[in-house]
N, C-alpha and C positions, 0 to 999 in steps of 0.2 A: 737548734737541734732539739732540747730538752722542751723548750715550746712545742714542738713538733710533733713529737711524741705523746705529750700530754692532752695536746689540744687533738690529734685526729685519730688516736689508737682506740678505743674502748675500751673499757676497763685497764688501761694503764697502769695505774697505780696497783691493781692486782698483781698486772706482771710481774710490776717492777718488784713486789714483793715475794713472789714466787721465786725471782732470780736470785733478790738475796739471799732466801732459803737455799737454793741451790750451790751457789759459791760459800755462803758458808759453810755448808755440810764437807762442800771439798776440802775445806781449809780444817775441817774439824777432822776429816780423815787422813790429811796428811799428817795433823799433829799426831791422831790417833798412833801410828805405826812409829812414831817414833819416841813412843810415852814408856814408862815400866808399867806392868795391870797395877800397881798401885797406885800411880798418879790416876788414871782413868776408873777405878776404882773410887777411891774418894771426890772426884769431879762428879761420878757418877749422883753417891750421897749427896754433894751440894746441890745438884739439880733436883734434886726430890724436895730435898729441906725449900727451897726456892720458889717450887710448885706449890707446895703446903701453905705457906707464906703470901703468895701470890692470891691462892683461891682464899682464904680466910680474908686478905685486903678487897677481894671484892663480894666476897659474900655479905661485908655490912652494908653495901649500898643499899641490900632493901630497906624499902617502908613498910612491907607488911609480910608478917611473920607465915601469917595463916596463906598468903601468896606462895611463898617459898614452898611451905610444909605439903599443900597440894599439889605443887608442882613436880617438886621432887619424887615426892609418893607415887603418884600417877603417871609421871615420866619413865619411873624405875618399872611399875608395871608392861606398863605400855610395851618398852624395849625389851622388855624379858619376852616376854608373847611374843613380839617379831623377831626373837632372837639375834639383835643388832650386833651384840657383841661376837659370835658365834662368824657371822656372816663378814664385818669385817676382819678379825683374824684368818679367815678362809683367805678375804682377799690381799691379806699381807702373806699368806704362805704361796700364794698362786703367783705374786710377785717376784717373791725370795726363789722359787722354783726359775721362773722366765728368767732370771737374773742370774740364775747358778749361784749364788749367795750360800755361803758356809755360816753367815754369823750367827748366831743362835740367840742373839738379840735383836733381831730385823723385826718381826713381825712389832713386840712391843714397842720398840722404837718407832716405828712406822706409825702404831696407834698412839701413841703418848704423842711424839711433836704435832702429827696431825692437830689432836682438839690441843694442845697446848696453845697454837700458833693461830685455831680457829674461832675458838671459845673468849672473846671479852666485845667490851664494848667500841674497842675502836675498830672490831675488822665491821662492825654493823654501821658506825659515825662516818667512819669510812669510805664506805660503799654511797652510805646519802649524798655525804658531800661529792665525790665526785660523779654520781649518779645523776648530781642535780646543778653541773654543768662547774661548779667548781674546783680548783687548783686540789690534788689531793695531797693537803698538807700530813693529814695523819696514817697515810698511808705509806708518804715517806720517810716520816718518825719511824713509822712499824717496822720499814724494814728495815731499818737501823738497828732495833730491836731484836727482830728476828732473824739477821745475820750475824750479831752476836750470841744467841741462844741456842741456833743450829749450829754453831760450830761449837760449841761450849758440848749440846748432846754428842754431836758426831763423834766426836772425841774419846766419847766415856759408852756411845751406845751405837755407833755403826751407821751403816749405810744405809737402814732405813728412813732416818731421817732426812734424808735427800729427798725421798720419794714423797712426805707429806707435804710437798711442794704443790702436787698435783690435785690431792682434796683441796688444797687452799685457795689453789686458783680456779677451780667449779665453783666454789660455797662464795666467795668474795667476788669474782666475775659475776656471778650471777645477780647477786644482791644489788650489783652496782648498774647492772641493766634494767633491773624490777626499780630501780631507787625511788620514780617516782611514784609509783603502786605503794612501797615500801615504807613511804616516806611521811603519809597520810597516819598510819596507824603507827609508827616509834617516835613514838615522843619521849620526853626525857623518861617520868613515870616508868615507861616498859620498856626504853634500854637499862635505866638499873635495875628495874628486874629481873630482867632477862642474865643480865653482868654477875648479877646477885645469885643466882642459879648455877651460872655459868663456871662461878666462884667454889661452889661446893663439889661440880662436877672436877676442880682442876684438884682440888684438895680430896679427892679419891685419890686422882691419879697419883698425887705426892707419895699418899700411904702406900699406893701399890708399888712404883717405884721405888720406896725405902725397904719392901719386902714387908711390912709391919701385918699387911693382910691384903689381900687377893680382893680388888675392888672393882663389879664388873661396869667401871665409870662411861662406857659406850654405851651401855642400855639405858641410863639416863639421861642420854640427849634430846628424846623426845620432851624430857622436861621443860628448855628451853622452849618448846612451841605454846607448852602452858602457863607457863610465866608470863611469855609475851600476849597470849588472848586473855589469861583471870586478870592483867595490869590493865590492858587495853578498856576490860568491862568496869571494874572496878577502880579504876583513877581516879 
């Protein structure tokens, strides 16, 4: 049955990652209702401190400074002018509305797990390998991971993290169909850079999560595309 599955679904390993976003968020909203706001309160802070920690472990993967520095620069421009960030929180409030949602943490929530869950280097290792006809081992890891992680936010941050189930299985579906397009051009080189990028972007999101400052970490995702062609060119 598990052969089955893997061997004639498409993007499989997506799903199966998406699911356990999804059963963990439930399992994070059942605890959530039966927590005091202080416990979910302080879970809330360990998730942040975690993000923080997280993105700095993978921000040293780069090899080049002046990669990063570009990237980021011109990524954060980029998305300010398309106003990324603006346009997804529209689409977490149009959500929370269709939902009837009262939480008044949905929208962020909804944006944090998103790139939390979308942002490193195994949802992209990921997608190659099973993209290019092999067992997806790290996408079973992943969501081992990230049914631990969703239910850790749901917990402290609601219901919207249920719903970044959905960017995650577009952005990792897809990559895993493109994998052998995809596969030519990421080489180690420009997955850690990209990782490396991807790093600073999560370590935004920590700070905004801890309240320390309002970081608009969605408009630098275009960063990511520049990371991966300055790595590409300069390898």
């Amino acid at each position: 049955m598990v052969d089955f599955f893997f061997s004639h679904i498409p993007a499989a390993g997506s799903i199966l990652n998406a699911a356990a976003i999804v059963i963990g968020s439930l399992a994070g909203l059942v605890l959530h209702s039966r927590l005091p706001r202080r416990f979910t309160a302080i879970t809330f802070q360990g998730l942040g401190l975690l993000t923080i920690f997280l993105g700095i472990f993978m921000a040293q993967r780069t090899q080049s400074f002046l990669v990063m520095a570009f990237s980021i620069v011109g990524g954060a421009i980029t998305g300010e002018f398309f106003e990324l960030e603006d346009r997804l929180n529209r689409l977490g409030e149009w959500t929370k509305a269709r939902i009837r949602s009262k939480n008044e943490k949905f929208t962020e929530a909804f944006v944090a797990s998103s790139l939390l869950f979308c942002v490193g280097s195994m949802a992209i290792l990921g997608a190659i390998e099973e993209g290019l006809g092999g067992f997806p081992r790290l996408y079973v890891t992943k969501s081992l991971m990230d049914f631990m992680g969703s239910a850790a936010m749901a917990a402290s941050m609601g219901v919207g993290v249920l719903f970044s189930a959905v960017p995650l299985l577009i952005y990792q579906g897809g990559m895993t169909l493109l994998a052998g397009t995809v596969q030519t051009v990421m080489t180690q080189p420009v997955v850690d850079e990209v990782s490396a990028v991807g790093g600073l972007i999560l370590l935004g999101i920590g700070i905004s999560i801890l309240e320390i400052k309002k970081i608009k970490a969605i408009n630098m995702l275009p960063a990511l595309l520049y990371a991966g062609i300055l790595a590409s060119v300069f390898q």
